[in-house]
C-alpha positions as CSV (number, residue, x, y, z in Angstrom):
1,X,114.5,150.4,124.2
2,X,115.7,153.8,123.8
3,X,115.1,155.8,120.3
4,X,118.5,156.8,120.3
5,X,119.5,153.1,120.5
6,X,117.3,152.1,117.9
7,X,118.3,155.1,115.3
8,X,122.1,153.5,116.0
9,X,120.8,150.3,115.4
10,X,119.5,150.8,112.2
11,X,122.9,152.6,110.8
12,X,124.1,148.9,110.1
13,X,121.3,147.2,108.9
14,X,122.4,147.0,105.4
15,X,125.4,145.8,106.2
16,X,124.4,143.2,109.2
17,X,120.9,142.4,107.5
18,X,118.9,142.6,111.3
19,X,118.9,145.2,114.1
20,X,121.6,144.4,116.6
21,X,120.6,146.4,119.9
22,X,123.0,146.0,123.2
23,X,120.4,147.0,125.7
24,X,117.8,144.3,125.2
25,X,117.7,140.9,126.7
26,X,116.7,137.9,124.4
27,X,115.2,134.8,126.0
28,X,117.4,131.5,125.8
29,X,116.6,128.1,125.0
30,X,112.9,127.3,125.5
31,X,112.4,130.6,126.8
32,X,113.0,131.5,123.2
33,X,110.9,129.0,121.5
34,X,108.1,129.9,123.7
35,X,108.0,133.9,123.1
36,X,108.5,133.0,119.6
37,X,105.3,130.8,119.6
38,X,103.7,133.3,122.1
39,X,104.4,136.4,119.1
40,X,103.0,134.3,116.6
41,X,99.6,133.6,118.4
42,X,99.5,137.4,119.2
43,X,100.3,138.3,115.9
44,X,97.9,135.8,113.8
45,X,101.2,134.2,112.5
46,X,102.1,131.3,110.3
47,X,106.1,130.5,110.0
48,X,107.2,128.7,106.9
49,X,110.7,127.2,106.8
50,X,112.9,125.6,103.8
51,X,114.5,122.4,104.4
52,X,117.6,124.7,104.6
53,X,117.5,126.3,107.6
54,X,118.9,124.9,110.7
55,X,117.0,122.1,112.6
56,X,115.8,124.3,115.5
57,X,114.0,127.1,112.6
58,X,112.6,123.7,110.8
59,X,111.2,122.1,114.4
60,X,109.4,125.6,115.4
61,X,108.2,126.0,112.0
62,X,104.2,125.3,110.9
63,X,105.3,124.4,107.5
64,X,108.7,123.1,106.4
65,X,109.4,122.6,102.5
66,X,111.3,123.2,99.0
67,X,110.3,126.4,97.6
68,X,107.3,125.0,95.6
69,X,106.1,123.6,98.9
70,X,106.2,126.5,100.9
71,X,104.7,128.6,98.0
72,X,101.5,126.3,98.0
73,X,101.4,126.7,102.1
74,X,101.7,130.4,101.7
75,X,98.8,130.5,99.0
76,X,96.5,128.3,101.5
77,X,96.9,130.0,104.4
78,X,94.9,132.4,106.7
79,X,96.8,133.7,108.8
80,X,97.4,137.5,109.0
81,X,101.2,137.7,109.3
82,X,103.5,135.3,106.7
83,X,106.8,134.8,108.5
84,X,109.2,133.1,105.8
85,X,112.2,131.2,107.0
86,X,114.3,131.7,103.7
87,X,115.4,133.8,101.0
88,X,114.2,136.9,100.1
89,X,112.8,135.4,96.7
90,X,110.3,133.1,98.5
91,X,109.1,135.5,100.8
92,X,108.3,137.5,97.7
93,X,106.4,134.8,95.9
94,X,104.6,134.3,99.1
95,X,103.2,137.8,98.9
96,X,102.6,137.5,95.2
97,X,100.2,134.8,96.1
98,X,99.1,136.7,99.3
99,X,98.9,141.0,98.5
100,X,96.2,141.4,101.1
101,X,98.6,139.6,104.1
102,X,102.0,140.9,105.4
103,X,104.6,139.1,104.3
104,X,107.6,138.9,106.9
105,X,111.8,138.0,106.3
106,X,113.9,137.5,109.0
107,X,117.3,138.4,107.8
108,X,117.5,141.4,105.1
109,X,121.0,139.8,103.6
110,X,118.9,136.2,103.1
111,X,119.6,136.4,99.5
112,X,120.9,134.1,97.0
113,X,123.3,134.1,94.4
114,X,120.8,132.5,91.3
115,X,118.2,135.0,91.7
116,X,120.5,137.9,92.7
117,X,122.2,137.5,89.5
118,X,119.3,137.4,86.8
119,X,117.1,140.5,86.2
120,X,114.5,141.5,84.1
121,X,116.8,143.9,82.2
122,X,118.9,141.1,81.4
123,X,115.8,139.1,79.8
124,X,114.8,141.7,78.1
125,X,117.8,142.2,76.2
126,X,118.3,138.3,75.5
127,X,114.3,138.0,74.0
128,X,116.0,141.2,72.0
129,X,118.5,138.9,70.8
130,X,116.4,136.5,69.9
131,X,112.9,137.8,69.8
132,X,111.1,134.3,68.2
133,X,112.1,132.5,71.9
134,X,110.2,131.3,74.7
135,X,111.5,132.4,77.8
136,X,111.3,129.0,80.1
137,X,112.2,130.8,84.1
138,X,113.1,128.8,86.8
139,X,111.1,129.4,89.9
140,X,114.1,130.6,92.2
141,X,114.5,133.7,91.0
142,X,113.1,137.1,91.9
143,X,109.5,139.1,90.8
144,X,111.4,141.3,88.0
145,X,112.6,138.3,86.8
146,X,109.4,136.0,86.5
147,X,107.9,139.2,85.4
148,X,109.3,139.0,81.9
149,X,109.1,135.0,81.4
150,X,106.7,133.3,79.2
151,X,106.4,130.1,81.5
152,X,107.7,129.7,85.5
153,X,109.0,125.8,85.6
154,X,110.6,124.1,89.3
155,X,112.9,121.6,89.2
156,X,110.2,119.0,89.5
157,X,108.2,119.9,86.8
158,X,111.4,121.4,84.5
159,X,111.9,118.1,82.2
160,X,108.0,117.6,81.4
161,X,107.3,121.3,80.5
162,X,110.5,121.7,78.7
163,X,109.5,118.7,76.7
164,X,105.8,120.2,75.7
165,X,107.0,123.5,74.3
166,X,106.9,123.8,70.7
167,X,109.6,122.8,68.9
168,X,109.7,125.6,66.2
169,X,110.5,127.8,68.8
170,X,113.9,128.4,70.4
171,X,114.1,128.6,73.8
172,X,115.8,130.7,76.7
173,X,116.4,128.9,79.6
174,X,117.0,131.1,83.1
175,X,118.9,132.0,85.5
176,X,120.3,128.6,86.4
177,X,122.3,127.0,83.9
178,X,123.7,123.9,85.4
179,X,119.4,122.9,85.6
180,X,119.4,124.3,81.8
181,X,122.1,122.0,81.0
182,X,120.8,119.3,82.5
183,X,117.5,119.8,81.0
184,X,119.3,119.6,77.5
185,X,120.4,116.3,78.1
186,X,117.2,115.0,79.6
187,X,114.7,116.4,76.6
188,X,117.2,116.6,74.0
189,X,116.0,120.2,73.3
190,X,118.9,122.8,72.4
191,X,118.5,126.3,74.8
192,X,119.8,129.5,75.1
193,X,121.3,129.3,78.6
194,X,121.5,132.4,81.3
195,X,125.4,132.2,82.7
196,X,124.0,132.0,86.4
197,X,124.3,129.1,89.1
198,X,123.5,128.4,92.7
199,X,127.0,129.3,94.8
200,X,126.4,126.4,97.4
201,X,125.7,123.8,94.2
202,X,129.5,124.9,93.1
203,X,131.1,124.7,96.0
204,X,131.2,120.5,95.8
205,X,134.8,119.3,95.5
206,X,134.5,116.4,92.8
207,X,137.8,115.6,94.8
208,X,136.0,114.9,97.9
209,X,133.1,113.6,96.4
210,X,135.3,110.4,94.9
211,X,137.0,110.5,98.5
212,X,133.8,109.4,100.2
213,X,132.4,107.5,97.2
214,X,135.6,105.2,97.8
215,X,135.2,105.4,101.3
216,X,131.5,104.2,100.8
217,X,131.3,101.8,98.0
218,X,127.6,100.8,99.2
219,X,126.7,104.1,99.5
220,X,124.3,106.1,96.6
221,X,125.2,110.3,95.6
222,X,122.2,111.8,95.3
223,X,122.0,115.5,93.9
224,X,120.0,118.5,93.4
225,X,120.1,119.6,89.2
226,X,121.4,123.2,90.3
227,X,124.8,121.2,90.5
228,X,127.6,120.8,87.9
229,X,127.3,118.6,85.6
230,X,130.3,116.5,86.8
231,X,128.5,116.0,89.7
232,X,125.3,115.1,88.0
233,X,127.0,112.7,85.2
234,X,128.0,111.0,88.5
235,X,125.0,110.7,90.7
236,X,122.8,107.5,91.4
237,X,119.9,110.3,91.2
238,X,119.3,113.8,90.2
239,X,115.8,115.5,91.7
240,X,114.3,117.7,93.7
241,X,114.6,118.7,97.6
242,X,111.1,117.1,98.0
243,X,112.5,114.7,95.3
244,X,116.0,113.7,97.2
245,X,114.0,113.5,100.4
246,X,111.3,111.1,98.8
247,X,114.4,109.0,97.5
248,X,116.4,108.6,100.9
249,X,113.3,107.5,102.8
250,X,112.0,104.8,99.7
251,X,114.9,103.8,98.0
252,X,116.2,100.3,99.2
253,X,120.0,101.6,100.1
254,X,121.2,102.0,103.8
255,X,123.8,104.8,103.1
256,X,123.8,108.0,100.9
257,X,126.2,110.8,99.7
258,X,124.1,114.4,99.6
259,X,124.8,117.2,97.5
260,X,123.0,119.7,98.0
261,X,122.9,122.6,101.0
262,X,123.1,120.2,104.2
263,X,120.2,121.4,106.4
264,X,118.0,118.7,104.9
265,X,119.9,116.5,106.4
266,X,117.8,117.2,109.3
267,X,114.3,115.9,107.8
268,X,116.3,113.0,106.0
269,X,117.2,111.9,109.3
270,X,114.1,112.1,110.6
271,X,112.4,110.3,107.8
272,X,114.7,107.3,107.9
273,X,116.1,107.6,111.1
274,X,118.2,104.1,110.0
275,X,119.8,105.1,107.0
276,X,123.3,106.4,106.8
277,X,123.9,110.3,105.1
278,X,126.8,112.0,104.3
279,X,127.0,115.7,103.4
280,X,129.9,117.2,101.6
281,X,131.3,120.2,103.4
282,X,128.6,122.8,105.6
283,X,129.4,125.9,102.6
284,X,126.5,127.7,104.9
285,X,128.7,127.6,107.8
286,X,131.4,129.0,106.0
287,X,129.6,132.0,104.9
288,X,128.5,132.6,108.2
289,X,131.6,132.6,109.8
290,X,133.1,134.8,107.1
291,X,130.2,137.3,107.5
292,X,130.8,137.2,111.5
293,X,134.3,138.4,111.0
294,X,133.8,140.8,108.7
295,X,131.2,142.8,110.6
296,X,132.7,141.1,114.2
297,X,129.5,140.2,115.4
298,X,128.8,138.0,117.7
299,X,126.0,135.4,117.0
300,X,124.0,135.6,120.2
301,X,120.9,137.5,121.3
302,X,119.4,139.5,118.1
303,X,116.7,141.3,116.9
304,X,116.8,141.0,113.4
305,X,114.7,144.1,111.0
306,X,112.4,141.9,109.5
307,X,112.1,143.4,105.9
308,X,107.9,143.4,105.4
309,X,107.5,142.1,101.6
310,X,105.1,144.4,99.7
311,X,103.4,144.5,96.2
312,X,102.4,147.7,94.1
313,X,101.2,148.4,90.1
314,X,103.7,150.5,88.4
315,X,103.2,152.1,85.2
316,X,103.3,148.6,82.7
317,X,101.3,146.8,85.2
318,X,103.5,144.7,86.4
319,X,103.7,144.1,90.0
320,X,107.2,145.1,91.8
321,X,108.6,144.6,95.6
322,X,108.7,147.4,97.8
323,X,110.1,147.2,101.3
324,X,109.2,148.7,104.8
325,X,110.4,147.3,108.1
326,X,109.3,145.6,111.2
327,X,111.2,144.6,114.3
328,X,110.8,140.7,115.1
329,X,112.7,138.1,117.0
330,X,115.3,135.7,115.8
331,X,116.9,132.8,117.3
332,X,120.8,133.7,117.2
């Protein structure tokens, strides 16, 4: 690989979120998986993968999981190199929990719209607002943000500590407000919501979800909380990824609608290979194709700038990303 390749590489990589260089060959099929596994055994690696990503990331992965998952893998491992199959918010709690390890993410652009659209600015001027609040954070949302939070709740957990805070205090609920309102309906408790939601957890057509309800009459919708509340007003249950998978694979119905982002279909399937799913529209192909054309890529043989997640002390003493780069493979 020539440096003056390279140095032309690298003029895109905010825009294409990896390093795209035309000279150099990438293996194919299980060529790929094995100099994948044969980096990460030179490299002291460990590769955790959300339920999210495609089935081939999830099958090559050493952990697979929700984000609360993964975060307890990445605290328990000991391998030198974390390489995190998701958004740029888990890769950072991963190194949170790991500052001595280098903490590796594939894609650069892996973001997502919850976290991307709460900061800690933002907080601080809401506890201005109201300065007597408790500031209840939901997990998926970047360092800044849990930074200025009083308490970090996931969506498993959500109800049961919203339920034990005291109730003289008001509380503001972030970023996701579609879990916030949900939340209020569970526990009964009133909260300042933040105006953010999950983009894939909108994109459900209530339309289509009646289609295939009618279409199904057996069948039970399950959802994640991050959806609307028209969709969760209509599910048989409301939990979790680890939750929704747990429900599939126990609960005594054949056939199920999913809400949620459909690469969990993947592990549903595997964990009752007999039972019946249907997904509502793949939103993350979508957005993949639309990226594609906007940058005219072609998705095939990459090497993607793998953004190294770092830690340091500013001056309050809290602990903020920083970002150097690494070159790593990716399957296309």
């Amino acid at each position: 690989m020539s440096t003056e390749n390279l140095n032309k590489a690298k003029v895109n990589l905010p825009v294409r979120g990896f390093l795209k260089i035309d000279d150099l060959i990438i293996p194919q099929g299980d060529d790929l998986v094995q100099a994948i596994l044969d980096l990460k055994k030179e490299k002291n690696a460990v590769i955790l993968a959300h339920y999210y990503q495609p089935p081939a990331i999830q099958d090559i992965a050493d952990y697979l999981g929700d984000s609360l998952q993964l975060a307890r893998a990445a605290k328990d491992t000991d391998a030198d190199m974390i390489a995190f199959c998701g958004v740029h918010f888990m890769a950072e709690a991963a190194k949170i929990l790991n500052p001595t390890k280098k903490v590796v993410l594939p894609d650069t652009q892996a973001g997502c719209s919850l976290a991307d659209g709460c900061s800690g600015e933002g907080l601080r001027a809401m506890r201005a607002k109201h300065p007597d609040a408790l500031i209840a954070t939901y997990i998926n949302c970047n360092a800044e943000t849990k930074a200025e939070s009083d308490i970090i709740v996931t969506s498993s957990n959500a109800e049961t500590i919203i339920r034990s805070l005291p109730t003289d205090r008001p509380i503001i609920f972030a970023p996701d407000k579609n879990l916030g309102r949900f939340l209020m309906k569970k526990t009964g408790r009133d909260m300042i919501l933040w105006d953010g939601t999950c983009i894939v957890h909108e994109a459900f057509s209530m339309e289509r979800i009646a289609q295939q309800l009618a279409e199904n009459p057996h069948a039970k919708l399950i959802a994640h909380p991050e959806s609307e509340s028209a969709v969760l007003d209509l599910a048989h249950f409301v939990g979790s990824t680890s939750a929704l998978l747990n429900f599939v694979e126990k609960d005594d119905a054949q056939e199920f609608i999913v809400a949620t982002e459909e690469g969990i279909l993947h592990e549903m399937k595997k964990r009752a290979p007999h039972k019946k799913t249907h997904a509502r529209a793949c939103f993350r192909r979508i957005l993949q194709l639309l990226r594609m054309f906007l940058h005219e890529e072609k998705h095939v043989g990459k090497i993607v700038f793998v953004h190294e997640i770092r830690t340091s002390g500013n001056h309050d003493g809290r602990r903020t990303p920083l970002k150097s780069a690494e070159t790593h493979r990716k399957n296309a």
